[in-house]
C-alpha positions as a Markdown table, in Angstrom:
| # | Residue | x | y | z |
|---|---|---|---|---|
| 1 | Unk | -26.6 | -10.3 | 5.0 |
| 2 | Unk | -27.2 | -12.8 | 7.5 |
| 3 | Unk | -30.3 | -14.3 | 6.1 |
| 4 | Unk | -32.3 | -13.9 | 9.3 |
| 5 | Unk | -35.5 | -12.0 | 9.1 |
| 6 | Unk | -35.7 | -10.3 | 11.9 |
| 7 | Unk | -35.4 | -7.1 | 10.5 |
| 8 | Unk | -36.9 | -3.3 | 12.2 |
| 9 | Unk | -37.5 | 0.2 | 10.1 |
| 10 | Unk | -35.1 | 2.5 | 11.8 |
| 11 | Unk | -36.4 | 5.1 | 8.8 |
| 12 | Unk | -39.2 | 5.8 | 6.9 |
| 13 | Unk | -39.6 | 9.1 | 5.6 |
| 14 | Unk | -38.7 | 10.7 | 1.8 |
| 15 | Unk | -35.1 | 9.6 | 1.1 |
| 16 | Unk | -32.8 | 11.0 | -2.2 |
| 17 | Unk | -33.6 | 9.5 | -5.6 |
| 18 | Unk | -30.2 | 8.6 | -6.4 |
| 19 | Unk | -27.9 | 11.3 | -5.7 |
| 20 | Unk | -29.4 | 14.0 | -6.4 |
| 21 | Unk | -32.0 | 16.3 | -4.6 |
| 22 | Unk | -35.2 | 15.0 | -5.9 |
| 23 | Unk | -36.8 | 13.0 | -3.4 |
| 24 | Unk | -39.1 | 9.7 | -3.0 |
| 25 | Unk | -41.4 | 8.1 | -0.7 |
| 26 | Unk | -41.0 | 4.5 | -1.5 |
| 27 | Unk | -38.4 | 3.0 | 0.4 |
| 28 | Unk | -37.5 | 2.4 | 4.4 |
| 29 | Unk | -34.3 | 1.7 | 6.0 |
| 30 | Unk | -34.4 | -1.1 | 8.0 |
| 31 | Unk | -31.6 | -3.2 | 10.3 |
| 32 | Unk | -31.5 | -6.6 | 11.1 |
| 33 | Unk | -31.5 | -7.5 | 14.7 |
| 34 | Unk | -29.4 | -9.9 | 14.4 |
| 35 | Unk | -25.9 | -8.8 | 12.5 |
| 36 | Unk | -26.9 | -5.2 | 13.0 |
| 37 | Unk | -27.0 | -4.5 | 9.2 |
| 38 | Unk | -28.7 | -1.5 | 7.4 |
| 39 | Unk | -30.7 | -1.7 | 4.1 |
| 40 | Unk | -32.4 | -0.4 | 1.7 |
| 41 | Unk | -36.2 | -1.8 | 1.3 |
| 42 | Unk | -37.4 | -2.6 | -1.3 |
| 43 | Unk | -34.5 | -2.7 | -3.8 |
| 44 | Unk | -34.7 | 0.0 | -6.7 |
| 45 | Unk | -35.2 | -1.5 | -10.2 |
| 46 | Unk | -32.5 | 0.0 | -11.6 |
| 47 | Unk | -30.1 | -2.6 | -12.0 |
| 48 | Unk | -27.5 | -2.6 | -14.0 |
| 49 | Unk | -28.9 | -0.4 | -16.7 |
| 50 | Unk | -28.8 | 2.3 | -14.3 |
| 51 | Unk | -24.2 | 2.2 | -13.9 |
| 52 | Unk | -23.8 | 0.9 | -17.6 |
| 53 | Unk | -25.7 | 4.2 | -18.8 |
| 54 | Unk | -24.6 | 8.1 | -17.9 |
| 55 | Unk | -27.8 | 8.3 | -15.6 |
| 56 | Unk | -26.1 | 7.6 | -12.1 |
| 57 | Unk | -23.0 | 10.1 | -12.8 |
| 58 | Unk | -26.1 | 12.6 | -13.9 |
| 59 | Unk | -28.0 | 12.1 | -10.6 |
| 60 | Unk | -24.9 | 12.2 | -8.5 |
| 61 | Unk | -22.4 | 14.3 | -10.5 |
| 62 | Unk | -24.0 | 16.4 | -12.7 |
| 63 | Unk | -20.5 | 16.8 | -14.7 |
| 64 | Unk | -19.9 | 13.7 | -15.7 |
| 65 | Unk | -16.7 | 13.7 | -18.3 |
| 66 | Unk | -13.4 | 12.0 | -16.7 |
| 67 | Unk | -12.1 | 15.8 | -16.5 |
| 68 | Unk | -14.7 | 16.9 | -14.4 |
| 69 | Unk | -14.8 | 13.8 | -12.7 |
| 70 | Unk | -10.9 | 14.3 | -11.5 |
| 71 | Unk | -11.2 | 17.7 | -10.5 |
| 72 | Unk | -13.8 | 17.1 | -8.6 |
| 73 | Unk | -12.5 | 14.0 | -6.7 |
| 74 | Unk | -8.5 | 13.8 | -7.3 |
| 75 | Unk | -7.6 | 15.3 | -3.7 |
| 76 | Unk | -9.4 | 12.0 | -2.1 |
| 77 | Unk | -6.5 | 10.1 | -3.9 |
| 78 | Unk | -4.3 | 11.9 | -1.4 |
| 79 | Unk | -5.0 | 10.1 | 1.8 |
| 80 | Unk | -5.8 | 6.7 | 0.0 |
| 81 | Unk | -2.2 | 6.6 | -1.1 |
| 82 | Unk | -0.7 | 7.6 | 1.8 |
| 83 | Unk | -2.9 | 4.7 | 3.5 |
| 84 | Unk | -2.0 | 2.3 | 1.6 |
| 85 | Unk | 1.4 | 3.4 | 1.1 |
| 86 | Unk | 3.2 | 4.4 | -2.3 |
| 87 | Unk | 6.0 | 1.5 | -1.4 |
| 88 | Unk | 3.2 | -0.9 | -1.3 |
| 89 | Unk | 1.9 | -0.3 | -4.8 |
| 90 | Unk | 5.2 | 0.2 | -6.4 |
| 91 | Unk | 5.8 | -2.4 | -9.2 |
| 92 | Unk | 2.6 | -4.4 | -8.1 |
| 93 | Unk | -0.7 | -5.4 | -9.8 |
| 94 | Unk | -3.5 | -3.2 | -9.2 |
| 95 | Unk | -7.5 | -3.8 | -9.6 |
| 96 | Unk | -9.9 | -1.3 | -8.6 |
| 97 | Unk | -13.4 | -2.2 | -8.4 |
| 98 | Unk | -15.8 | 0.6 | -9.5 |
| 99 | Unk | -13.2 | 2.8 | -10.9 |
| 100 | Unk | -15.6 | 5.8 | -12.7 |
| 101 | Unk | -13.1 | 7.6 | -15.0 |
| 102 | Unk | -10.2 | 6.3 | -13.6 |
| 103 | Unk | -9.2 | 8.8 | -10.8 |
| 104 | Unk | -7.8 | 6.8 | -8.7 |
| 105 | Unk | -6.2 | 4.5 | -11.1 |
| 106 | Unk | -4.3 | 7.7 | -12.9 |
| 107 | Unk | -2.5 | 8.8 | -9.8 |
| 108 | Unk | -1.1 | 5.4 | -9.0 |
| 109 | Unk | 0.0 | 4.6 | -12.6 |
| 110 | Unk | 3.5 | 5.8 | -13.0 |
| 111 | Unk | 4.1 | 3.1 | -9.4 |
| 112 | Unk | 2.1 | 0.8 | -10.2 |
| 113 | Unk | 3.1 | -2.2 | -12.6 |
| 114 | Unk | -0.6 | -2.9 | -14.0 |
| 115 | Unk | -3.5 | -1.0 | -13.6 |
| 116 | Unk | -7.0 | -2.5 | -14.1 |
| 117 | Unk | -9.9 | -1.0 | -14.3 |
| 118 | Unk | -13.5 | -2.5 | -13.2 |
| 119 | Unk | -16.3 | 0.3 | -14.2 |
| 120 | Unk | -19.9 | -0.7 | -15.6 |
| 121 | Unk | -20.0 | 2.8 | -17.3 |
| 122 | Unk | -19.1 | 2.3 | -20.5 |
| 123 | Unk | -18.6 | 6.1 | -21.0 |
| 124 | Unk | -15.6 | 6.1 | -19.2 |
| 125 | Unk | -14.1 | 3.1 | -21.5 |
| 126 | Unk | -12.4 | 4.8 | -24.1 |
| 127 | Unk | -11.1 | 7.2 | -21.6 |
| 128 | Unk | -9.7 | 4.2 | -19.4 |
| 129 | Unk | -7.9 | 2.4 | -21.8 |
| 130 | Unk | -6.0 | 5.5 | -23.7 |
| 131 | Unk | -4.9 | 5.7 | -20.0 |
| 132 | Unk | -3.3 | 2.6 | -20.2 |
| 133 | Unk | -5.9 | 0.7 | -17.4 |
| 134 | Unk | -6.9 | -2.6 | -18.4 |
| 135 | Unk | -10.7 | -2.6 | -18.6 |
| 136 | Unk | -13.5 | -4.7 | -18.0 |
| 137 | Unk | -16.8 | -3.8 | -17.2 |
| 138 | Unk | -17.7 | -6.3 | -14.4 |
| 139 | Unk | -15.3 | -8.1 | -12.1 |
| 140 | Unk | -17.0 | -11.5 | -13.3 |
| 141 | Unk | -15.2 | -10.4 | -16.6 |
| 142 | Unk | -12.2 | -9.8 | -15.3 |
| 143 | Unk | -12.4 | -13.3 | -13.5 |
| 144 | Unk | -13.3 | -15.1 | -17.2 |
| 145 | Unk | -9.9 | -14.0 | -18.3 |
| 146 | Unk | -7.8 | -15.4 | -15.2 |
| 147 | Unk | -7.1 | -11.7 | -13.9 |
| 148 | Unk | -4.9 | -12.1 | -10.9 |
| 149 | Unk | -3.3 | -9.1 | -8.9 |
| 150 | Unk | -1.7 | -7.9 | -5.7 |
| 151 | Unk | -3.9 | -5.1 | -4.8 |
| 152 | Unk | -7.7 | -4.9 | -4.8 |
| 153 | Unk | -9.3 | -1.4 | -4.2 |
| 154 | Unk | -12.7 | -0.2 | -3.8 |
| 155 | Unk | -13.8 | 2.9 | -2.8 |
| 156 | Unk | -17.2 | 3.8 | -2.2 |
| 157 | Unk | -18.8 | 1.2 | -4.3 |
| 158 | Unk | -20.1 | -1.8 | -2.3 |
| 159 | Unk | -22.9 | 0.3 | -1.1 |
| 160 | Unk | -24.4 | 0.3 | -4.3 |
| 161 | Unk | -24.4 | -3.5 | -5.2 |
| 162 | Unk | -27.3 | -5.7 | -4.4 |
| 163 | Unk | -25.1 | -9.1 | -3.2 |
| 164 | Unk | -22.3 | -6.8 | -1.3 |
| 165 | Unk | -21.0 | -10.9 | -0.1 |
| 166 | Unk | -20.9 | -12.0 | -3.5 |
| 167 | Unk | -18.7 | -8.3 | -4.4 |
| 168 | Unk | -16.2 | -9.7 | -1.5 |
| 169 | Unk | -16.2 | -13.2 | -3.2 |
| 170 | Unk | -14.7 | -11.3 | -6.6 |
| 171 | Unk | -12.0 | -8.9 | -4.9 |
| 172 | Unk | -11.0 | -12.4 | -3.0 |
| 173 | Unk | -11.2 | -14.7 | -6.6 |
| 174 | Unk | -9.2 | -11.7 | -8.4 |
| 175 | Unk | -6.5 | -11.3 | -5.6 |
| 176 | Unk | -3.0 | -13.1 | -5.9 |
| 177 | Unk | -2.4 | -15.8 | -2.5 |
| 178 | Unk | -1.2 | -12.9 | -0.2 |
| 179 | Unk | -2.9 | -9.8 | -2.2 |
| 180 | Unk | -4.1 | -7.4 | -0.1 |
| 181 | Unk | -8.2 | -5.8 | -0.3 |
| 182 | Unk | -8.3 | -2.2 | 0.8 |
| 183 | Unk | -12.4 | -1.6 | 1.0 |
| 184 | Unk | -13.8 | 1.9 | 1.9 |
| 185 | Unk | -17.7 | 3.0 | 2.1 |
| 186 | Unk | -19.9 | 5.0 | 4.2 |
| 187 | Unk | -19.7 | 4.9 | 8.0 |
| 188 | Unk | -23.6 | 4.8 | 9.3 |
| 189 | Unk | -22.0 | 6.3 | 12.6 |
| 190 | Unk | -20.9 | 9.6 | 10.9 |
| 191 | Unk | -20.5 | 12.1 | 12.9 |
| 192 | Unk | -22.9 | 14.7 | 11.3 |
| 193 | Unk | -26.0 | 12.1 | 12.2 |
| 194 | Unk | -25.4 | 12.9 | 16.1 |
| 195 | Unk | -25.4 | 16.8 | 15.1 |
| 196 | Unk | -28.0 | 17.1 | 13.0 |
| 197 | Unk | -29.8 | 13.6 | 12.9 |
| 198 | Unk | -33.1 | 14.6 | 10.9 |
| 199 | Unk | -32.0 | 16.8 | 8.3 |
| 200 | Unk | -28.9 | 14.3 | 8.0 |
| 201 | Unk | -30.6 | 11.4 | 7.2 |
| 202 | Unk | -33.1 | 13.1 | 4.9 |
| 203 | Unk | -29.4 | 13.7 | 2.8 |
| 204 | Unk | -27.5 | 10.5 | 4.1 |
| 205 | Unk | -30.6 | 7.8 | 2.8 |
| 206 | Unk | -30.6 | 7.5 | -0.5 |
| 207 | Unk | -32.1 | 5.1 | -3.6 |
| 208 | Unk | -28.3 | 4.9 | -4.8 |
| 209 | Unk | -27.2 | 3.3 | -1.7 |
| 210 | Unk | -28.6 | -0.1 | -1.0 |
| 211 | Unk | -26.5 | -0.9 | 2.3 |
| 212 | Unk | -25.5 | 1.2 | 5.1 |
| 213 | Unk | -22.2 | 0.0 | 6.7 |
| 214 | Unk | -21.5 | -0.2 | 10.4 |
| 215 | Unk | -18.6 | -1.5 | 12.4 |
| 216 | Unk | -20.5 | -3.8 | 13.7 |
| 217 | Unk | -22.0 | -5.1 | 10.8 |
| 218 | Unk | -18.1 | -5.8 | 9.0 |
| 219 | Unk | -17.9 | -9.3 | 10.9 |
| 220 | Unk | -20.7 | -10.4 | 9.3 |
| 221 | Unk | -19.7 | -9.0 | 5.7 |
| 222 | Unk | -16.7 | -10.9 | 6.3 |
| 223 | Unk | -17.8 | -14.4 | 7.9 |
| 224 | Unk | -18.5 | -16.5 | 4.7 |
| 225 | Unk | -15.0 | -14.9 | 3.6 |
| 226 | Unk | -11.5 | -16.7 | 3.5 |
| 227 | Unk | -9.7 | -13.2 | 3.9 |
| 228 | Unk | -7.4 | -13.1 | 7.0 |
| 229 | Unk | -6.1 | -9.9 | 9.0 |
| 230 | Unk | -9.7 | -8.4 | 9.0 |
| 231 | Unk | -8.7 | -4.3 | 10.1 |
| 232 | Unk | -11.4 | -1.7 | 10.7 |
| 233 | Unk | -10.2 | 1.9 | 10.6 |
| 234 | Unk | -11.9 | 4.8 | 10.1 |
| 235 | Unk | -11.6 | 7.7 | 7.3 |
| 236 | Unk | -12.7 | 11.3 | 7.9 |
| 237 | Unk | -13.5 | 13.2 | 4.3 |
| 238 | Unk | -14.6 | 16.7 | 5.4 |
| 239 | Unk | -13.6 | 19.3 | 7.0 |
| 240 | Unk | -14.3 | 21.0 | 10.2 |
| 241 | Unk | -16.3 | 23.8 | 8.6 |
| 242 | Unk | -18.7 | 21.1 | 7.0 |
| 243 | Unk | -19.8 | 19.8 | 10.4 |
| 244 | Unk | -20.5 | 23.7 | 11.5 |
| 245 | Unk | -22.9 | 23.8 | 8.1 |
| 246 | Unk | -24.5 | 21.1 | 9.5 |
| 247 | Unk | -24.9 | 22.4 | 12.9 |
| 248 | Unk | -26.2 | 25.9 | 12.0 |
| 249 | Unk | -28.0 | 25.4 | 8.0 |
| 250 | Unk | -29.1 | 21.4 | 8.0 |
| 251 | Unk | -27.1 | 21.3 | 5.1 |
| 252 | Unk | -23.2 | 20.3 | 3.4 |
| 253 | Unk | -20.4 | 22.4 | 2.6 |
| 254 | Unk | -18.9 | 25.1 | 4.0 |
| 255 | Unk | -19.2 | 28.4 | 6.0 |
| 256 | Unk | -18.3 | 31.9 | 4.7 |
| 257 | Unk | -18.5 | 33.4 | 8.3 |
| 258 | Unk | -15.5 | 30.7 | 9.1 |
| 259 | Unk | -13.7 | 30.7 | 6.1 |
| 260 | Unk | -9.9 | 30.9 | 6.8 |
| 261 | Unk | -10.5 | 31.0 | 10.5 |
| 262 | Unk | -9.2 | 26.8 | 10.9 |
| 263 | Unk | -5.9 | 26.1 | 9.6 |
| 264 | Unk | -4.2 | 22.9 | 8.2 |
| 265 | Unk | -3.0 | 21.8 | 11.3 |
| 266 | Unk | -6.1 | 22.2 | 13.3 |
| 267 | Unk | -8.3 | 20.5 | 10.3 |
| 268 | Unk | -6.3 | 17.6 | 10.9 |
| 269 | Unk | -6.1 | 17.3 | 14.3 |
| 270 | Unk | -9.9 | 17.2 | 13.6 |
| 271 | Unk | -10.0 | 14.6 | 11.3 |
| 272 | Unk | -8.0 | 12.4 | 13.5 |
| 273 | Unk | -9.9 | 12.5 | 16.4 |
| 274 | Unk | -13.1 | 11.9 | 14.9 |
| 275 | Unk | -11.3 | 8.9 | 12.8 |
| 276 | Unk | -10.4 | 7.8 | 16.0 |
| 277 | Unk | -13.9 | 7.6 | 18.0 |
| 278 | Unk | -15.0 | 5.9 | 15.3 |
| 279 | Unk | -17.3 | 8.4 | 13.7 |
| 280 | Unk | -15.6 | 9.5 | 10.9 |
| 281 | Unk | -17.6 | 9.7 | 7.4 |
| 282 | Unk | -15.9 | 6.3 | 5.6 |
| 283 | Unk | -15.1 | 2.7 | 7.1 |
| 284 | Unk | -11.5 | 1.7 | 5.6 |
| 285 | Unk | -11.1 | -1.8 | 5.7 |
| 286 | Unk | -8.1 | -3.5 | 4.8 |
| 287 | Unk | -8.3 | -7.7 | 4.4 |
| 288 | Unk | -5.6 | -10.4 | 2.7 |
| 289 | Unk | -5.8 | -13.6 | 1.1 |
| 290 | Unk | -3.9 | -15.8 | 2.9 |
| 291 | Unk | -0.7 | -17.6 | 0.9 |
């Protein structure tokens, strides 16, 4: 992101072919010395042709229709609401870059004003706008037409894009003076990795993902930005029992021997601790454009 290229392999064994569990040789993960920065090398050829087609929800998903697609992923809208706060999106303008079949756009609808979609998938089109979403494919589009609102969201997308400065310069262009970014994506520092470091990465690395996020590398994300109030948080996806299937199988999800055996209470207690030593599973970054 910095340009420099002082750059040092930090990985360089078999990593994910997109999502899913086949598995390449092809690629290293290297950081930058100098902003601390973690990428992808060399860059897939996939390009766009990859997102616009059903192939990445395939690889990743498997089930890939907006049903499955919700059930699957509608109790992560839970905590992102509650971040952001339900009072905050009421009667405002709302963008969300990288929006797959809407999931997080259908449970803010009936508060929000205007819902806007951004989703190079053009399977979930049809399914977007009979939900009432504006659509456009990329947020360039959306710029063309002069789309201005008070929210931007994007939730594990910038990860994927090859220009992740150039993905800030559109939330910033499509944000009213004042609007309010709210920017999640993998944390590099998750937990898991100081577990079960091998056998994590060998998951974690993937062809998908073409940058790995750090709090230290946000400044630099952000420094050819105009975005004001910069905040790094932390957010904490899974559960206690998915760290104990790391520590005793290598491997995600949970554990039958300790099913039922952690409460609500204690999960959460869990999740907020780890959120706050920084080692949660996502950054949550929240940024405004200045009146």
């Amino acid at each position: 992101m910095c340009l420099s290229r002082k750059s040092k392999a930090i990985y360089s064994s078999s990593i994910r072919k997109g999502g899913g569990k086949e598995r390449v040789n092809d690629y290293s993960i290297l950081r930058c010395e100098d902003c601390n920065f973690v990428y992808l090398s060399p860059i897939p050829k996939q390009s766009n042709d990859f997102y616009e087609s059903h192939e990445y929800r395939k690889k990743w998903d498997y089930e890939y229709t907006p049903d499955s697609i919700h059930a699957k992923y509608d109790h992560e809208q839970n905590e992102r609401i509650i971040r952001i706060g339900i009072e905050n999106i009421r009667g405002k303008s709302v963008l969300d870059l990288g929006a797959s079949a809407g999931v997080f756009l259908d449970a803010i609808s009936s508060s929000a004003a205007t819902t806007i979609a951004i989703e190079p998938a053009l399977i979930y089109k049809e399914y977007l706008q009979s939900q009432g979403h504006t659509y456009y494919s990329y947020p360039e589009d959306a710029c063309r037409a002069n789309e201005k609102v008070d929210i931007v969201t994007s939730f594990d997308v910038i990860e994927h894009v090859e220009k992740p400065k150039e993905f800030l310069s559109y939330a910033y262009e499509l944000l009213k003076p004042g609007g309010k970014l709210v920017l999640s994506m993998p944390n590099l520092n998750d937990i898991i990795k100081k577990v079960e470091k091998d056998k994590f990465e060998q998951f974690f690395y993937q062809t998908a993902h073409l940058n790995y996020f750090s709090k230290e590398a946000i400044p630099e994300l952000f420094c050819d930005t105009v975005f004001s109030s910069i905040k790094i948080d932390f957010l904490h996806k899974y559960s206690i029992e998915n760290m104990i299937r790391w520590a005793k199988y290598g491997s995600p999800g949970n554990v039958e021997e300790v099913d039922g055996v952690f409460d609500r209470i204690f999960d959460a207690h869990y999740k907020s601790e780890i959120e706050r030593l920084g080692i949660a599973s996502h950054l949550f970054i929240t940024a405004e454009r200045p009146l």
